[in-house]
C-alpha positions in Angstrom: 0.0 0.0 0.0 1.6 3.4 -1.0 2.3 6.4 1.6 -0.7 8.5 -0.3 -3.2 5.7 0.2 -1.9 5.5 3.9 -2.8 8.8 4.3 -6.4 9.1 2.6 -6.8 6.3 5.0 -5.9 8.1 8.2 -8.3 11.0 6.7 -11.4 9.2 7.3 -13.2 9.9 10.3 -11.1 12.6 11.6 -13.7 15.4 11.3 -14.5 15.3 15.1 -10.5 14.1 16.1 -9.6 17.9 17.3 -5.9 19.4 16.3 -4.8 16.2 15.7 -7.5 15.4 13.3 -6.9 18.6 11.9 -3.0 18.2 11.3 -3.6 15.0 9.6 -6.1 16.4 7.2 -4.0 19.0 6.5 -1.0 16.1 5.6 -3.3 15.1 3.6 -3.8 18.1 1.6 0.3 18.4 1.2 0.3 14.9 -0.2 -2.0 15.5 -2.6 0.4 18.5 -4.0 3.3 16.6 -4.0 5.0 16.7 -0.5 6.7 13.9 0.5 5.5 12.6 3.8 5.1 9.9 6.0 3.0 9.1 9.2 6.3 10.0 11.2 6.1 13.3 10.2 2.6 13.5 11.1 3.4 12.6 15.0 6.3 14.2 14.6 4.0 17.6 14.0 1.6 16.7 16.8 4.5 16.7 18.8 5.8 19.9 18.3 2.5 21.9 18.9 2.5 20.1 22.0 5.2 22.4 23.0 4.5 26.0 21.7 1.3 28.2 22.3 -0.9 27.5 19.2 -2.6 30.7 19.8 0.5 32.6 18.3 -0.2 31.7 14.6 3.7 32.4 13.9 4.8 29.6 15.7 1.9 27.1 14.9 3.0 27.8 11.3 6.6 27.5 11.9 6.3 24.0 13.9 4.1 22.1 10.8 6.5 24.2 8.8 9.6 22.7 10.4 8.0 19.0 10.4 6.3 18.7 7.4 8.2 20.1 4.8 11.2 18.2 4.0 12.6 19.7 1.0 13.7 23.7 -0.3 10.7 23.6 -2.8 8.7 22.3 -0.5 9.6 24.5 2.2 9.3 27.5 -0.3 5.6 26.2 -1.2 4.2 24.9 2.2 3.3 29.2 3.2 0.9 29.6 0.3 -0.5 25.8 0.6 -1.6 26.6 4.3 -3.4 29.7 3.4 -4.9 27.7 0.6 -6.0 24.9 3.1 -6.9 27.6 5.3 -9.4 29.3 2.9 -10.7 25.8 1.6 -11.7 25.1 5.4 -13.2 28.5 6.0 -15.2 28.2 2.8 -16.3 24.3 3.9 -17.3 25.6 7.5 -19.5 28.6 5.7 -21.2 26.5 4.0 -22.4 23.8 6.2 -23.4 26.7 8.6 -25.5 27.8 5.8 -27.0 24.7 5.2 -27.6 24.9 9.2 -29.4 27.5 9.0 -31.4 26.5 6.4 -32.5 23.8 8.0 -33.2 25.7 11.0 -35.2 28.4 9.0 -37.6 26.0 7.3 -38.0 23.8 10.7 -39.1 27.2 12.4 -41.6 27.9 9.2 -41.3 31.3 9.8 -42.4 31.4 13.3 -40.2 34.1 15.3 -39.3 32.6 18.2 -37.2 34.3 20.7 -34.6 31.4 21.9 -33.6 32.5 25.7 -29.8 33.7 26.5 -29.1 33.5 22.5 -27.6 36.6 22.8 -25.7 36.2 25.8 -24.2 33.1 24.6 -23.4 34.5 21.0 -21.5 37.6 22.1 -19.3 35.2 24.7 -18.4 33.2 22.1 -17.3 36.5 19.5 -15.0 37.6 23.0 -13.1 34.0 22.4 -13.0 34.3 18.7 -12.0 37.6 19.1 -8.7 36.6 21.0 -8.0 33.7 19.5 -9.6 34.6 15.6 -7.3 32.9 13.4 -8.0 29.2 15.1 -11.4 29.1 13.8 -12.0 26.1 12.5 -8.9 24.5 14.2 -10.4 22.4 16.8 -8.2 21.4 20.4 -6.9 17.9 21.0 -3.3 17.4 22.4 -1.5 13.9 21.3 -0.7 14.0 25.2 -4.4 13.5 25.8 -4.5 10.7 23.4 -1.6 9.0 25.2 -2.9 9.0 28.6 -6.5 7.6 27.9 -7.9 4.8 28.8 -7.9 2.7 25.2 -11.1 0.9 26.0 -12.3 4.9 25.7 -11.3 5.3 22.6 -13.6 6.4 19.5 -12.9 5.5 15.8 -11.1 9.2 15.3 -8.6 8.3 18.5 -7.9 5.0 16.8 -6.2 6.3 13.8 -4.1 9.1 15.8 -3.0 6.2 18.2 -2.1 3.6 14.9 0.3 6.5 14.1 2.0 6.9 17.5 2.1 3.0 18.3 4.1 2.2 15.5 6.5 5.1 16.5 6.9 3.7 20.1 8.1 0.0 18.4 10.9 1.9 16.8 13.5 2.5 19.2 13.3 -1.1 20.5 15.2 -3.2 17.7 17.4 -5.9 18.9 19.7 -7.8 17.3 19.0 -11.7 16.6 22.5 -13.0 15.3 23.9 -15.6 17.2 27.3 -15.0 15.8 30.5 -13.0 17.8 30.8 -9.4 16.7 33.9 -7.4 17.1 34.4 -6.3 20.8 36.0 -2.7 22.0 36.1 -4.2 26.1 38.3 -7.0 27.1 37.2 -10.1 27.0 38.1 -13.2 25.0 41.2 -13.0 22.0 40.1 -12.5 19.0 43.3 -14.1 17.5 42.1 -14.9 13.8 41.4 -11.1 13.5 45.3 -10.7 15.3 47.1 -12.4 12.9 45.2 -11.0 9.7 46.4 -7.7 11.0 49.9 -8.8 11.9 50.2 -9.8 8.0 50.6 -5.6 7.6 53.7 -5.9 10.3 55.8 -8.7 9.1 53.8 -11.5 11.4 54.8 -9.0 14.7 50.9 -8.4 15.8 50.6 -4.7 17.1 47.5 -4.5 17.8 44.8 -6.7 20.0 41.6 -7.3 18.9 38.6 -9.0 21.5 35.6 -11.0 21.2 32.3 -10.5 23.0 29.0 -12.7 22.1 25.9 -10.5 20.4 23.0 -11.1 23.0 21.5 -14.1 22.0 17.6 -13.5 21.6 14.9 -15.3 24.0 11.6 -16.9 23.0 8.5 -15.1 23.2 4.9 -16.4 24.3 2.1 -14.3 24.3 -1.4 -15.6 25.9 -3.9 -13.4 25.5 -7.2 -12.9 27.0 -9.8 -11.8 24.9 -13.1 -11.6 26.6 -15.4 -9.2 26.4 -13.9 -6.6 28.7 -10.0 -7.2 27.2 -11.2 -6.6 23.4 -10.0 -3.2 22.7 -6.8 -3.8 24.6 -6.0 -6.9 22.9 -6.4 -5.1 19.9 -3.5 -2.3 20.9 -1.5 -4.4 22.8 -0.9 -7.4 20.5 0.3 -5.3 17.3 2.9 -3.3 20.0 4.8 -6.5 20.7 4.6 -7.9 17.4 5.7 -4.6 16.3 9.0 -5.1 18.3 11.7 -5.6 16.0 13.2 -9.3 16.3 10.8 -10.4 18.8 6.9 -10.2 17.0 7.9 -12.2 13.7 8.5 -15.0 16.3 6.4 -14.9 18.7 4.1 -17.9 19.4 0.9 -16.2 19.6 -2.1 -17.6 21.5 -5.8 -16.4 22.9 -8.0 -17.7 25.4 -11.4 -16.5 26.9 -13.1 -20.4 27.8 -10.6 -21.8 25.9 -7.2 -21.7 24.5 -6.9 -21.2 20.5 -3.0 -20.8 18.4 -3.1 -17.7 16.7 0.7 -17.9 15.6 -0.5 -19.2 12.4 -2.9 -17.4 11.4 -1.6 -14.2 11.8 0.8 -14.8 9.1 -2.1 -14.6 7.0 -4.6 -11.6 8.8 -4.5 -8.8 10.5 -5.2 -8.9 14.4 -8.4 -8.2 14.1 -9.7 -10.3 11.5 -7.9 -13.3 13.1 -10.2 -12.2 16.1 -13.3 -12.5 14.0 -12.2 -15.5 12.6 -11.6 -17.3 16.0 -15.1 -15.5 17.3 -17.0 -17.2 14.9 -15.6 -20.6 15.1 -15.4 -21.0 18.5 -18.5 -21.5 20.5 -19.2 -19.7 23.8 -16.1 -17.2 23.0 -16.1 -13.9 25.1 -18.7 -15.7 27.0 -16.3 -15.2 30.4 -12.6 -16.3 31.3 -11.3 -19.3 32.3 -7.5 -18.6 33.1 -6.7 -21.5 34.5 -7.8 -23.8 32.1 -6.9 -22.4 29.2 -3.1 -22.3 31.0 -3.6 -25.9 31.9 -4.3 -26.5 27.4 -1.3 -24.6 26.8 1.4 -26.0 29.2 -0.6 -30.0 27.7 0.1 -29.4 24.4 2.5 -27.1 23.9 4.1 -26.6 26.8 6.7 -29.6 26.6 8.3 -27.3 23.2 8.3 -23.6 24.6 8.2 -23.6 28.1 12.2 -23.6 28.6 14.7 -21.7 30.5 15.1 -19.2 27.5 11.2 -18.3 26.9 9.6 -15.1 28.5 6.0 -15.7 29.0 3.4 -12.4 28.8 -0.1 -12.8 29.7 -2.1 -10.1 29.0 -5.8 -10.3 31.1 -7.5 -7.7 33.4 -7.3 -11.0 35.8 -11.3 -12.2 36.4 -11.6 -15.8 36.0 -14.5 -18.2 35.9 -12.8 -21.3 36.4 -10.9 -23.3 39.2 -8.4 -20.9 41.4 -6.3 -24.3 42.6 -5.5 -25.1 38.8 -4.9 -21.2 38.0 -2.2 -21.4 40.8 -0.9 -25.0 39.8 -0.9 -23.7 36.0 1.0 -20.4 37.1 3.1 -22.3 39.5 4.8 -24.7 36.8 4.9 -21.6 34.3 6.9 -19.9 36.1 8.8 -22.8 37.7 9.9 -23.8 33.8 10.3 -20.2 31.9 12.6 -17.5 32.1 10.5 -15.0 33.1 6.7 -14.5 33.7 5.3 -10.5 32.2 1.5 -9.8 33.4 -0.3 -6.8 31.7 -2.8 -5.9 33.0 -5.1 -2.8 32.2 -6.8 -2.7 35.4 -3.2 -1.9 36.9 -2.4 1.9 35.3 -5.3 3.0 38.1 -3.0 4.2 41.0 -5.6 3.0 43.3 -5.6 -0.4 41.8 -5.5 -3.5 44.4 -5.7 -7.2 42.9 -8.9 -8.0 44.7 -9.9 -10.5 42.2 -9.2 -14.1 43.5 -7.6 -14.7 39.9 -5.3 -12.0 40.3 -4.0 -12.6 43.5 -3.3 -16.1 42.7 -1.4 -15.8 40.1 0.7 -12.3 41.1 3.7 -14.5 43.4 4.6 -16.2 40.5 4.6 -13.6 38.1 8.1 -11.7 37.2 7.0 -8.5 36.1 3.4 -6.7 36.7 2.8 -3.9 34.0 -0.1 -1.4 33.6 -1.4 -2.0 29.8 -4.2 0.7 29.1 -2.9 3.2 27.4 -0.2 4.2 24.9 1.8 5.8 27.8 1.9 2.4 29.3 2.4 0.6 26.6 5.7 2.5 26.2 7.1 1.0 29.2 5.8 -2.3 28.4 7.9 -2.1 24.9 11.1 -1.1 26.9 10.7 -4.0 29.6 10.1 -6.6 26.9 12.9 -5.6 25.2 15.4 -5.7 27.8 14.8 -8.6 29.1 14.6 -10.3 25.8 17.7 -9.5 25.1 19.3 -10.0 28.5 
């Protein structure tokens, strides 16, 4: 799929997304005279206003300016295309509120109705425009906002602001997967192959030393995921963050539970998250219908625990905790878990509420024999979830 498409794509729905809906639009309207842009310069836009005072027009223009256009021509044209967009807006806004007020007039049928406070209400708002006139039109929404709600809160408008920021959090986190020595600064081990190639230059008298070190070798990844009815949206957000991480996702084994356990690893090859979701939904009967931790770990350590459960796999379970089922076999199941793997990661949503307390009898069960307990609600969260995983797959 090209960039443009990407773009028309983020478009849709954006009319009530606030600033940020508004900056991508406007991205939009760059791309479609010939700017060169990507969704990292959309974020990276959002970003910047986060830190100036959008009411000072200079500086609004100057941040999109500074982010947006990559290029002297198209930093030469990007001035005239904002007033254009600007105008294009104004006119689109002037004419829907005349449409508005057609509707109004013909729904009054002439009647002359005197609507209470009108006029109070009117000139307040002309005092706001008054100061802040050239926003019109430019609707409020910080990207700090989006980061710190809850995603289970989230409307179709928030959605496609937060696809663009959770593929920039994956970013920083690639780790290397070779098994093979690389050259080492520290001392260590000799590197004496590399010695004598060098000593060749010298007449066979080796001046310099040369070390080994071993690249961090890579550990396995399992991810069970609960996706009942309350865990839906989070699975959704939360699933393409850690396949996102370079070197870990692509091989990841991937499995969900709600009554009962179900491999996803293979089918995501072949969809997207959330069509393997609505694939599994209608296949599988009673699914979201409650949870049933314990069994479903019971399936997974039966059948397929005997192949990944080893001292080099790191285990994440990603539930808000509430389970149906038998609370001796959750804590026999979590028990042996974490008795045979590496580490144990629980993410739960529940957890980012600083008042939070694991009253649930699932919960508590399970927490002595988990590693790691991590808040996974919102993209703020899910930022220190990335960093975790990726130290300690690397470690």
């Amino acid at each position: 799929m090209s960039n443009k498409k990407r773009i028309s794509d983020t478009q849709d729905n954006t009319t009530h997304a606030g600033l940020a809906g508004w900056v991508i639009h406007f991205a939009g309207f760059l791309k479609d005279n010939g700017f060169t842009l990507f969704q990292s310069s959309i974020h990276d836009a959002l970003r910047s206003l986060e830190e100036i005072d959008i009411t000072r027009k200079e500086d609004f223009l100057a941040s999109l300016r500074a982010t947006l256009a990559k290029t002297d021509l198209e930093w030469h044209c990007f001035i005239d295309l904002f007033k254009q967009f600007l105008k294009r807006e104004e006119e689109s806004a002037k004419k829907a509120d005349d449409n508005t007020k057609k509707q109004d007039s013909n729904e009054q049928d002439g009647s002359n109705k005197i609507i209470p406070h009108a006029h109070t209400e009117q000139s307040a708002g002309m005092t706001d425009t008054n100061n802040k006139k050239w926003l019109e039109g430019i609707p409020y929404s910080p990207v700090s906002m989006i980061e710190k709600k809850d995603l289970s809160r989230f409307n179709n408008s928030d959605i496609k602001i937060a696809q663009l920021a959770l593929k920039r959090i994956t970013e920083p986190f690639r780790i290397n997967v070779s098994h093979r020595a690389k050259k080492g600064a520290r001392i260590g081990k000799m590197d004496f192959p590399r010695i004598m190639r060098k000593s060749f230059k010298n007449a066979g008298t080796p001046i310099e030393l040369f070390y080994r070190e071993k690249k961090k070798k890579l550990k396995k990844l399992v991810v069970l995921t609960d996706v009942s009815g309350s865990m839906d949206q989070y699975t959704r957000f939360v699933l393409p963050l850690v396949l996102g991480l370079r070197g870990v996702g692509p091989k990841a084994e991937v499995f969900a539970f709600s009554t009962s356990l179900v491999r996803l690893t293979f089918i995501l090859h072949h969809l997207s998250i959330d069509k393997a979701l609505e694939s599994i939904a209608k296949d599988v009967p009673d699914w979201s219908g409650g949870t049933k931790i314990g069994y479903s770990l019971h399936q997974f350590t039966k059948t397929y625990g005997k192949r990944l459960l080893t001292h080099r796999t790191v285990v994440i379970i990603l539930s808000d905790g509430w389970d149906l089922g038998g609370k001796e076999l959750l804590r026999r199941e979590m028990e042996l878990i974490n008795k045979k793997a590496n580490s144990v990661i629980w993410l739960n949503p529940l957890a980012g509420d600083s008042d939070y307390r694991p009253v649930c009898h699932g919960m508590r069960i399970a927490l002595p024999y988990v590693d790691y307990f991590l808040p996974a609600n919102s993209l703020e969260s899910l930022k220190k979830v990335a960093m975790t995983i990726s130290g300690i797959m690397a470690m």
